[in-house]
C-alpha positions as CSV (number, residue, x, y, z in Angstrom):
1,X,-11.3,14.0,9.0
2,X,-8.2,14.6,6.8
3,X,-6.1,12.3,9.3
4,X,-6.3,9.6,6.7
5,X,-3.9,9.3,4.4
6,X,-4.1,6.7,1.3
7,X,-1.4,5.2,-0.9
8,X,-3.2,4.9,-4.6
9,X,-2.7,4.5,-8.1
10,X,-6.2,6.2,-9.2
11,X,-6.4,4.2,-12.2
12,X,-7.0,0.8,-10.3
13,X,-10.3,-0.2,-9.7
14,X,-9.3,-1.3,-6.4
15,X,-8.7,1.7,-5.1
16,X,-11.2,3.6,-7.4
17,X,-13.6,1.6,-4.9
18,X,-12.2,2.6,-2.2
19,X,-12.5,6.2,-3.1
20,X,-16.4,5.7,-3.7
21,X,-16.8,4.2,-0.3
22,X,-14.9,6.7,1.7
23,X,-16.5,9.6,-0.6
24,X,-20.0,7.7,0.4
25,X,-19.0,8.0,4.0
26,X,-18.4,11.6,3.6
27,X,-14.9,10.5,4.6
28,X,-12.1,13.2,3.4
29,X,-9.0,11.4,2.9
30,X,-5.2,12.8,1.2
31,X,-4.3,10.5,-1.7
32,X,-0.6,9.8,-2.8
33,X,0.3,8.0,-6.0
34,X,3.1,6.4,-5.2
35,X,3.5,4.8,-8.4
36,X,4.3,8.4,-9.8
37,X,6.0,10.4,-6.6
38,X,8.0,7.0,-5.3
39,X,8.4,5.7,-2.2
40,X,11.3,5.9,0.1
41,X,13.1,3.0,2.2
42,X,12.2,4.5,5.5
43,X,8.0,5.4,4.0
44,X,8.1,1.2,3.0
45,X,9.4,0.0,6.4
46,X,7.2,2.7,8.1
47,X,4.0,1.5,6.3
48,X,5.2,-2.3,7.3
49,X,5.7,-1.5,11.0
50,X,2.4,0.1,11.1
51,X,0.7,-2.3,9.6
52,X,2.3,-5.5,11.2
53,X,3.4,-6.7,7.4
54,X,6.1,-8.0,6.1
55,X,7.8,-7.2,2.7
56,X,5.8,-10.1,0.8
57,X,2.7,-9.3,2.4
58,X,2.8,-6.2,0.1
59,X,4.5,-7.5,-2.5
60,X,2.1,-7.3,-5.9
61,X,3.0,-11.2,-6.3
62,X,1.0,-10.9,-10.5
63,X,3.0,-7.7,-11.5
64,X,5.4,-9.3,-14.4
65,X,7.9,-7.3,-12.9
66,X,8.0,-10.5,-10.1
67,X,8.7,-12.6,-12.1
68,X,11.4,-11.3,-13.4
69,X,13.2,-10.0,-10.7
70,X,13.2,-13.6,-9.4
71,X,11.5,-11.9,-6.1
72,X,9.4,-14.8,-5.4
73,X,12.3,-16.8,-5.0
74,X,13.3,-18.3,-1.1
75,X,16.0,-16.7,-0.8
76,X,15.0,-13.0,-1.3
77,X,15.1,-11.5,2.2
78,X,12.8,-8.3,3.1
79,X,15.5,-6.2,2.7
80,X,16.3,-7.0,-0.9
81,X,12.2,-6.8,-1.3
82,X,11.9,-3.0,-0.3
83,X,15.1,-2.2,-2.0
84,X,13.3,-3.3,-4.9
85,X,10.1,-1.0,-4.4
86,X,11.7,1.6,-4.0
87,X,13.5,1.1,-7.1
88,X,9.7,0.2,-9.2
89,X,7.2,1.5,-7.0
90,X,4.4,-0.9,-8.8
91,X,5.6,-3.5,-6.7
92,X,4.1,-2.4,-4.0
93,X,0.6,-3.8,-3.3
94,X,-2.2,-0.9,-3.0
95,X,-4.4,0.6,-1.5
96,X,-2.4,0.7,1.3
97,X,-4.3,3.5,4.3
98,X,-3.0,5.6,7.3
99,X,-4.3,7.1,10.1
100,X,-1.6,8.1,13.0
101,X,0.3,4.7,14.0
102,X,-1.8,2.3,12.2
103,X,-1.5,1.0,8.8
104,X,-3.4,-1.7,6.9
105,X,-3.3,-3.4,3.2
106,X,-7.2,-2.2,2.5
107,X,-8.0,-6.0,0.7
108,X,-11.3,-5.6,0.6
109,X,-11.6,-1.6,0.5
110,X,-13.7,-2.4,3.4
111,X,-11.1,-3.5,6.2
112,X,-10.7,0.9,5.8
113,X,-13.2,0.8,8.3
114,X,-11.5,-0.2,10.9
115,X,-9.2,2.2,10.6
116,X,-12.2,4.8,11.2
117,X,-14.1,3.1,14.2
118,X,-11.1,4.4,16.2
């Protein structure tokens, strides 16, 4: 199954785990670093319509990066979040996996699963 698309950064041990499971599973799977290749406006609101999220659901709230943007602030609206992804990718919280019109933040790499029962 190739229908399975994750967004990594292969040095975190997060999704380094998550590799080992699905390769466990025998589960083939196309990785994109999207710390490296960026992420579009229209990939970050398709990942959050997919996966029922919202901006801060994904938002890597102990990057330093945060912080300094002020992004944990009230006011910051979705919009300004994404905009801000797409400008440093690293905000964005990973491993994030895809199959067709479903999306999910895989926190524990387990919830992949579900994605796979389907």
């Amino acid at each position: 199954m190739t229908d399975l698309t994750i967004f990594e950064v292969s040095s975190c041990s997060t999704c380094q785990k998550l590799g080992a499971l699905l390769a466990a599973r025998g589960v083939e799977y196309e990785g994109v670093e999207y710390h490296e290749t960026g992420l579009d406006e229209a990939t970050i609101r398709s990942l959050l319509a997919k996966s029922g999220l919202g901006a801060r659901d994904v938002l890597r709230r102990r990057e330093p990066l945060v912080a300094q943007l002020g992004l944990l602030d009230e006011g910051v609206s979705d919009d300004e979040l994404i905009a801000r992804m797409v400008e440093h990718p690293r905000l964005l919280q990973r491993p994030i996996a895809v199959r067709g019109d479903r999306a999910l933040l895989a926190r524990p790499v387990e919830r992949v699963l579900e994605l796979l029962d389907d």
